[in-house]
DOGU-266959 format. One record per residue (C-alpha): residue number from 1; x, y, z. Coordinates in steps of 0.001 Angstrom, whole numbers. Example, Ala and Ser with C-alpha at 12.3 -4.5 7.8 and 13.67 -1.06 7.14 Angstrom:
2
<seq->1; x->12300; y->-4500; z->7800>
<seq->2; x->13670; y->-1060; z->7140>
END
This chain:
290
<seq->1; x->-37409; y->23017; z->127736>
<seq->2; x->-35643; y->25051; z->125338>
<seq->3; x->-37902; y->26306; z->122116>
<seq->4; x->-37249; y->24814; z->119156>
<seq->5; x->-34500; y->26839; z->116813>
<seq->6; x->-35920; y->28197; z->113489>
<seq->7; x->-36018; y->25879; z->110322>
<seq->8; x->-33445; y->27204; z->108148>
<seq->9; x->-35210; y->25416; z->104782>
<seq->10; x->-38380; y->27174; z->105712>
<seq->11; x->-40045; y->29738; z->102706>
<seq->12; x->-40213; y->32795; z->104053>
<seq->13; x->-43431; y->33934; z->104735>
<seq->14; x->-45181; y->35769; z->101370>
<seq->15; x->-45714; y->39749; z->101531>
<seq->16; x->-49550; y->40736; z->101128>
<seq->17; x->-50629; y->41035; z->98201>
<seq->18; x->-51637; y->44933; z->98489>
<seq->19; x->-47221; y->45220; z->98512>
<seq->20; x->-46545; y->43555; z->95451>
<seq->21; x->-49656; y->44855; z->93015>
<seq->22; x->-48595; y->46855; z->90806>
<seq->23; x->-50835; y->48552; z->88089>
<seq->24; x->-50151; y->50680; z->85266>
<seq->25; x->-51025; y->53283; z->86023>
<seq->26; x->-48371; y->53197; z->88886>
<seq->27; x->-45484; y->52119; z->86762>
<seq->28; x->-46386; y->55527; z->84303>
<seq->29; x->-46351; y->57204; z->87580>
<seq->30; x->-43137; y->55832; z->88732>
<seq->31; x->-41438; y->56314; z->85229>
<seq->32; x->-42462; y->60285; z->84948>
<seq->33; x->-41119; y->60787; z->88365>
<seq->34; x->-37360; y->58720; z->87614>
<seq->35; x->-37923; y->61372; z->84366>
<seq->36; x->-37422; y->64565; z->83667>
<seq->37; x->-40845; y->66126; z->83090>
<seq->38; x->-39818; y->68287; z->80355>
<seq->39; x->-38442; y->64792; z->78619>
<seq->40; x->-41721; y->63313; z->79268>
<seq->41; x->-44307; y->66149; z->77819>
<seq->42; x->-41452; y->65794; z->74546>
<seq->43; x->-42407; y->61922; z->74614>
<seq->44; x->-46256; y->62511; z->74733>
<seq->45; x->-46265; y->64982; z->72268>
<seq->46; x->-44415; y->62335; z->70010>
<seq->47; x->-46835; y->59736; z->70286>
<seq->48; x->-49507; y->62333; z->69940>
<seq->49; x->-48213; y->63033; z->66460>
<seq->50; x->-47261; y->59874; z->65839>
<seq->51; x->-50747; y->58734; z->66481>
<seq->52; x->-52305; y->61586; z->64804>
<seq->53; x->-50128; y->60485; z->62016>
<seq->54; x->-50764; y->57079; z->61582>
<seq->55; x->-54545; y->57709; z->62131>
<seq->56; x->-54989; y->60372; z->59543>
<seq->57; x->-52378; y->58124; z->56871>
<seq->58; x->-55097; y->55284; z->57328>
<seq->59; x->-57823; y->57759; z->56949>
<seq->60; x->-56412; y->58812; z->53597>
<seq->61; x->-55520; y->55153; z->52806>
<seq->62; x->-59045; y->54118; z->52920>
<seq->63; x->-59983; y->57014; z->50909>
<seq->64; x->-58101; y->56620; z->48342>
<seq->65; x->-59212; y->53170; z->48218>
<seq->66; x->-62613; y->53905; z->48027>
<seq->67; x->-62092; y->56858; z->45508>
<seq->68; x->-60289; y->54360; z->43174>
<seq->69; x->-63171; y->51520; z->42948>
<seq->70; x->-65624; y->54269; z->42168>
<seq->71; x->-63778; y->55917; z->39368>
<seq->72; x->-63160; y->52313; z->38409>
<seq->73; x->-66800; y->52045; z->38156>
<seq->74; x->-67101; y->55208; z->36760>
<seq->75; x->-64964; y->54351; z->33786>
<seq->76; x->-66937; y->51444; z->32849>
<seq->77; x->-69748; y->52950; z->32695>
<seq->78; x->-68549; y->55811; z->30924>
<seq->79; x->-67275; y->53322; z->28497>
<seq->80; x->-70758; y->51823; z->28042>
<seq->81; x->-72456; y->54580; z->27397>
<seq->82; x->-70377; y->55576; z->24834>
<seq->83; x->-70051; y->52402; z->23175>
<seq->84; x->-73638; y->51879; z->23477>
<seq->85; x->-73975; y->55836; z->21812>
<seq->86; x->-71601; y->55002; z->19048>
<seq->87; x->-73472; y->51666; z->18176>
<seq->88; x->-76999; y->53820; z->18365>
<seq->89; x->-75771; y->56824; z->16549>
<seq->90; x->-74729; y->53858; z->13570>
<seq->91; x->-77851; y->52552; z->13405>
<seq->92; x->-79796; y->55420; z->12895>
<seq->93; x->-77389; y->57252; z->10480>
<seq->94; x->-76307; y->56508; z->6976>
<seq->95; x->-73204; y->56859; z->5711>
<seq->96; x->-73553; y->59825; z->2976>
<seq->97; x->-72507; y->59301; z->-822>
<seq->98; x->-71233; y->61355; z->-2770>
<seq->99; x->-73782; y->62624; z->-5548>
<seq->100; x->-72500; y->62111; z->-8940>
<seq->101; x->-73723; y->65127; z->-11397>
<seq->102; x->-74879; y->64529; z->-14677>
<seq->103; x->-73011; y->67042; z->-16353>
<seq->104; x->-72737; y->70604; z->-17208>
<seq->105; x->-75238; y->71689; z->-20424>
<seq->106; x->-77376; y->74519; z->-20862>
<seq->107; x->-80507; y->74581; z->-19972>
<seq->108; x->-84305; y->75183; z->-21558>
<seq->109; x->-86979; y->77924; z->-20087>
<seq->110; x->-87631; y->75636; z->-16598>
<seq->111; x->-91048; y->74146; z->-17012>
<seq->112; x->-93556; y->73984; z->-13704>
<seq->113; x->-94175; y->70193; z->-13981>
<seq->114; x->-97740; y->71077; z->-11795>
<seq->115; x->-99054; y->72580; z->-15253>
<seq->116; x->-98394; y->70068; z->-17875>
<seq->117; x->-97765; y->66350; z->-18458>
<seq->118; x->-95283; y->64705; z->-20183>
<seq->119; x->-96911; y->64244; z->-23748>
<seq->120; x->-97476; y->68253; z->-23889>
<seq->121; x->-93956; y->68550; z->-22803>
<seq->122; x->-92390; y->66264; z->-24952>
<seq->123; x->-94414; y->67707; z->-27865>
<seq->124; x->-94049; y->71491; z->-26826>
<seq->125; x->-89968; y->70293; z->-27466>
<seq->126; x->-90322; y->68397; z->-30721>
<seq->127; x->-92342; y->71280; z->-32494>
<seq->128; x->-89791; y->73940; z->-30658>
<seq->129; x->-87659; y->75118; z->-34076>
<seq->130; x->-85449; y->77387; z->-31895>
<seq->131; x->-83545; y->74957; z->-30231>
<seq->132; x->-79771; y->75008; z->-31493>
<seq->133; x->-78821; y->72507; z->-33146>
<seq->134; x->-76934; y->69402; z->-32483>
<seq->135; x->-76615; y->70645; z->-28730>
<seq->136; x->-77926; y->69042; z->-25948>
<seq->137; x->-79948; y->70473; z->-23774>
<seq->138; x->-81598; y->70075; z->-20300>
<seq->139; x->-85284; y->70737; z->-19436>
<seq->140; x->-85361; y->71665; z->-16048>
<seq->141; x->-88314; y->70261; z->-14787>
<seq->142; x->-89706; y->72622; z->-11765>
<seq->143; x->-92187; y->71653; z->-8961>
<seq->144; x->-93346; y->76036; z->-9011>
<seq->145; x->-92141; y->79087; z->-10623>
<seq->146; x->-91252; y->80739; z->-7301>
<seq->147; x->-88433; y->78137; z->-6044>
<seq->148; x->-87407; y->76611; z->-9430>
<seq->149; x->-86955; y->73411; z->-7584>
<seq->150; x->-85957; y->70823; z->-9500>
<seq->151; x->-88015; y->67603; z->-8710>
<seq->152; x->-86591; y->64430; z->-6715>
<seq->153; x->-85626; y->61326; z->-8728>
<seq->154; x->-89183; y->60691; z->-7324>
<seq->155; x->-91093; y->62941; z->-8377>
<seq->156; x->-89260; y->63077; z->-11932>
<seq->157; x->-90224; y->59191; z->-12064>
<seq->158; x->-94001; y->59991; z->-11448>
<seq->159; x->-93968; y->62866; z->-14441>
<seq->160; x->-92621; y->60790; z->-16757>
<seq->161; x->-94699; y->58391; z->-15611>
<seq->162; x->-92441; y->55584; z->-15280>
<seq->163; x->-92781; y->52360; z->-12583>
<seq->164; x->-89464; y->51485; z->-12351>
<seq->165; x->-88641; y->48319; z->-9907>
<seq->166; x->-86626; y->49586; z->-6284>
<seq->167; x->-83526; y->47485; z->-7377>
<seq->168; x->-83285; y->50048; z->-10599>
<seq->169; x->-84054; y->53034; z->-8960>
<seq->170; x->-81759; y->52528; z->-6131>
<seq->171; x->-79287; y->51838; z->-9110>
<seq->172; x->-79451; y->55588; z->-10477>
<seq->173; x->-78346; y->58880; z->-8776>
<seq->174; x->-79720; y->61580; z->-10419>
<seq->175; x->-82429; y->61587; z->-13766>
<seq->176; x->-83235; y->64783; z->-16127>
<seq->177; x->-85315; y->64903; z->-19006>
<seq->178; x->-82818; y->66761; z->-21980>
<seq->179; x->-83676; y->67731; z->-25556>
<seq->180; x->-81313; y->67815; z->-28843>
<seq->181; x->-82716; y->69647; z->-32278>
<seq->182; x->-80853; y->67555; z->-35278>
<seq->183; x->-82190; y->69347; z->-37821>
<seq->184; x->-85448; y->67863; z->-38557>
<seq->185; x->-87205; y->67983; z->-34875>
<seq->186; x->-86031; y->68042; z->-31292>
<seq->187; x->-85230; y->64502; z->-29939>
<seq->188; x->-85986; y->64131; z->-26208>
<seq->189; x->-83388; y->61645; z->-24126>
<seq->190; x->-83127; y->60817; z->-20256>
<seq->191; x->-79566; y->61154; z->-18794>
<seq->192; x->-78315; y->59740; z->-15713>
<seq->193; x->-75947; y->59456; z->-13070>
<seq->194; x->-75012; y->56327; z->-11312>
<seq->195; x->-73093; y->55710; z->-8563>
<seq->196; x->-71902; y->52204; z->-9045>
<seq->197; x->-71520; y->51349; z->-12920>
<seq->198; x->-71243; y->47663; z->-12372>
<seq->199; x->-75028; y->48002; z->-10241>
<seq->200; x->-76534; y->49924; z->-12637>
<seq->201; x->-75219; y->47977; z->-15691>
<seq->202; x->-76984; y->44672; z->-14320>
<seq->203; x->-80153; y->46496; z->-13643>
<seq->204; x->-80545; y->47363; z->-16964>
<seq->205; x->-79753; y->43880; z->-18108>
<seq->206; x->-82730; y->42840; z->-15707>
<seq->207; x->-85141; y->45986; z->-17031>
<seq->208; x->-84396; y->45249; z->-20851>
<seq->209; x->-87977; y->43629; z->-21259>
<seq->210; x->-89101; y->46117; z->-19923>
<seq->211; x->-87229; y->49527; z->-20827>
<seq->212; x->-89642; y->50188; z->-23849>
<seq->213; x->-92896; y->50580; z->-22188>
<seq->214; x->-91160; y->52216; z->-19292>
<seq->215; x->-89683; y->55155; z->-20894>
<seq->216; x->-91348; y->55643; z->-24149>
<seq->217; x->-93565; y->58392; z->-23190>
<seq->218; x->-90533; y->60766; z->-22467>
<seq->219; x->-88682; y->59435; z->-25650>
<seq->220; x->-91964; y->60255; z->-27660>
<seq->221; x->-92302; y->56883; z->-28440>
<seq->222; x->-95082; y->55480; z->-30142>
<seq->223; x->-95713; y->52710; z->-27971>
<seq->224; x->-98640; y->51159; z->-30053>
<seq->225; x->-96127; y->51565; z->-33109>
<seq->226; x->-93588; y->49082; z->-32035>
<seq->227; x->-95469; y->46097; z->-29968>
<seq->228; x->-93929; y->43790; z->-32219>
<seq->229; x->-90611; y->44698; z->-30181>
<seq->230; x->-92177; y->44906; z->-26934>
<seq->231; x->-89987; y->42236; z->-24351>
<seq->232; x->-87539; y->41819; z->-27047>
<seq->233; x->-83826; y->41014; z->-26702>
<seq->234; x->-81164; y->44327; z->-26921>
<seq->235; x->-78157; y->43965; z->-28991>
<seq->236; x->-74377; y->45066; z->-27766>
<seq->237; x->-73088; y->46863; z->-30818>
<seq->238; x->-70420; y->49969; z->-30603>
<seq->239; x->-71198; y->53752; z->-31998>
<seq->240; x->-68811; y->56716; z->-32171>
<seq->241; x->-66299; y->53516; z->-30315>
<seq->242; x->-68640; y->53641; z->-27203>
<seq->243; x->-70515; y->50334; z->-26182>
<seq->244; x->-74352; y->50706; z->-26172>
<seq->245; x->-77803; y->48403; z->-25530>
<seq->246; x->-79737; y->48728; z->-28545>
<seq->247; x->-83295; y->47443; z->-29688>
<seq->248; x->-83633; y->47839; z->-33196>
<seq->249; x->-87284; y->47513; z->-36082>
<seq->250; x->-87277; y->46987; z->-39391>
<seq->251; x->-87538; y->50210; z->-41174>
<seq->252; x->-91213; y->50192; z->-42755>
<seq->253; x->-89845; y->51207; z->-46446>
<seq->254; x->-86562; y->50289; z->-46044>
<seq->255; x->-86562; y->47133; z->-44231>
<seq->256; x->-82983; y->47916; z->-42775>
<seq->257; x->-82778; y->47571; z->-38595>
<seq->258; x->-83032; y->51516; z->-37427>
<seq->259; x->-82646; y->51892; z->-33485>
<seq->260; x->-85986; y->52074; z->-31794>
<seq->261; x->-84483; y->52915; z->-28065>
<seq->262; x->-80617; y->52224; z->-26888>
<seq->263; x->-78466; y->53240; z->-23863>
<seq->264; x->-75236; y->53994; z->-23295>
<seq->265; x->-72460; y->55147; z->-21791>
<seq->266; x->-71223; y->58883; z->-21876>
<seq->267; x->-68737; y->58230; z->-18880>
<seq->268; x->-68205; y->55638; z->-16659>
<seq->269; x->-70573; y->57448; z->-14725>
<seq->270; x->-73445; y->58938; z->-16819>
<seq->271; x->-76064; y->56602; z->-19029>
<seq->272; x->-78079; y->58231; z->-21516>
<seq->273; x->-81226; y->56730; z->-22781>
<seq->274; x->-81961; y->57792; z->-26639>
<seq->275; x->-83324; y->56804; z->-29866>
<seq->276; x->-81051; y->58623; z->-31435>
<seq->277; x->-77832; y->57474; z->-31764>
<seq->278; x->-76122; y->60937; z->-32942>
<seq->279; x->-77690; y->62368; z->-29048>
<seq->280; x->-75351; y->59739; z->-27221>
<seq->281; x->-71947; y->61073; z->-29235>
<seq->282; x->-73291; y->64776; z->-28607>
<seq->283; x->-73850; y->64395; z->-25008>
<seq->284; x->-70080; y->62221; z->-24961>
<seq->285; x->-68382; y->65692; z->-26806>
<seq->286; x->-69996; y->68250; z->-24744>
<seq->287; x->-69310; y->65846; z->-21246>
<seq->288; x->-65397; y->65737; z->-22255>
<seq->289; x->-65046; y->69141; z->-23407>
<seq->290; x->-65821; y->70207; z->-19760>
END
């Protein structure tokens, strides 16, 4: 019998699998030797750099990154702390003001208000005949002989011995105590700066009832003299063209109105408190011959 012939549609039979495996590391090995090994060591050094490259770019990337959120953070709170400075730094400050002088005059022998009171002082000036006359004067009122401090609005308040409300106070600057011979006597007055006219003008309004009993001692008033006019209106009336306050008495012989106690203003800025109107124009010439 004759053996069958071969089946031409057959598959041919598959190759073991240990022929066709193929791994990587064989195709590198099969690529450096079709290459030129000096071509090869160029192309690994590449990537090397390339790789280095990349590697340290997303190093720096991220750093970057990172370095910008914290100065972002940084910033704000940089920005808080000075805001919350600046807000502080408001609240515990206050805005300075300008201090308004009262003018420039001369001046008396300075007086140590720790050794007297105000009635010796006032009548150590009224019985002082050497005073020149018809020129103002200020008494500088002294807290020792040493420093020649002038007192505080304060302590000038307490001397005279004068309650004045806060709103009034607040309302005036700077206070001295002055002293003008006309002849007969010396005439004591209060002169004073303000640093808002239209504030200090409506606390006097409000302290009219009251101005007599609070400044008569260093006016030498005779307080017991003049009850009658004690919470009494002030008139508006004009002197040497200059708008004053005035309360007024019936003279005892003459029965005219004469001026008991009246304000006014030298400047815009500077109120003196008199009973004499002929003090006010005095202290006006002397202020605006300056």
């Amino acid at each position: 019998m004759e053996p069958n012939p071969p089946d031409s549609n057959k598959e041919p039979a598959a190759e073991p699998l240990t022929r066709r495996a193929h791994t990587y590391e064989d195709d590198v090995s099969l690529a450096m030797n079709a290459t030129d090994a000096a071509t090869v060591q160029e192309l690994l050094s590449t990537a090397r750099e390339r790789e280095a490259t990349e590697k340290e770019y997303r190093t720096t990337t991220t750093q970057r990154r990172w370095y910008s959120f914290f100065s972002i953070i940084l910033v704000v709170f940089a920005a808080g702390a000075c805001g919350y400075a600046i807000y502080h730094y408001s609240q515990l400050t206050v805005p300075a003001e300008k201090i308004y002088s009262v003018g420039v005059f001369p001046s008396t022998t300075p007086i140590v208000a720790s050794e007297t009171d105000i009635r010796q002082t006032v009548q150590a000036l009224q019985a002082d005949t050497s005073l020149e006359h018809d020129k103002p004067l200020l008494v500088p009122l002294v807290t020792d002989a040493q420093t020649l401090s002038l007192l505080s609005k304060e302590s000038l308040f307490a001397f005279i011995e004068a309650r004045p409300t806060e709103p009034f106070a607040y309302s005036i600057d700077t206070i001295r105590l002055g002293a003008m011979n006309t002849g007969e006597s010396a005439d004591t007055f209060l002169i004073l700066s303000v640093p808002d006219p239209q504030i200090a003008s409506k606390e006097f309004l409000i302290a009219e009832p009251t101005l007599l009993q609070l400044f008569h001692r260093p006016l030498g008033i005779e307080l017991g003299d003049h009850l009658a006019q004690v919470g009494k209106e002030f008139q508006s009336t004009y002197l040497y063209n200059m708008p004053v306050r005035i309360l007024s008495a019936p003279d005892a012989t003459t029965g005219t109105d004469t001026p008991v106690l009246l304000y006014g203003y030298a400047t815009d800025r500077i109120i003196v408190i008199t009973t004499n109107p002929a003090v006010l124009k005095a202290v006006y010439d002397t202020i605006i011959r300056q």
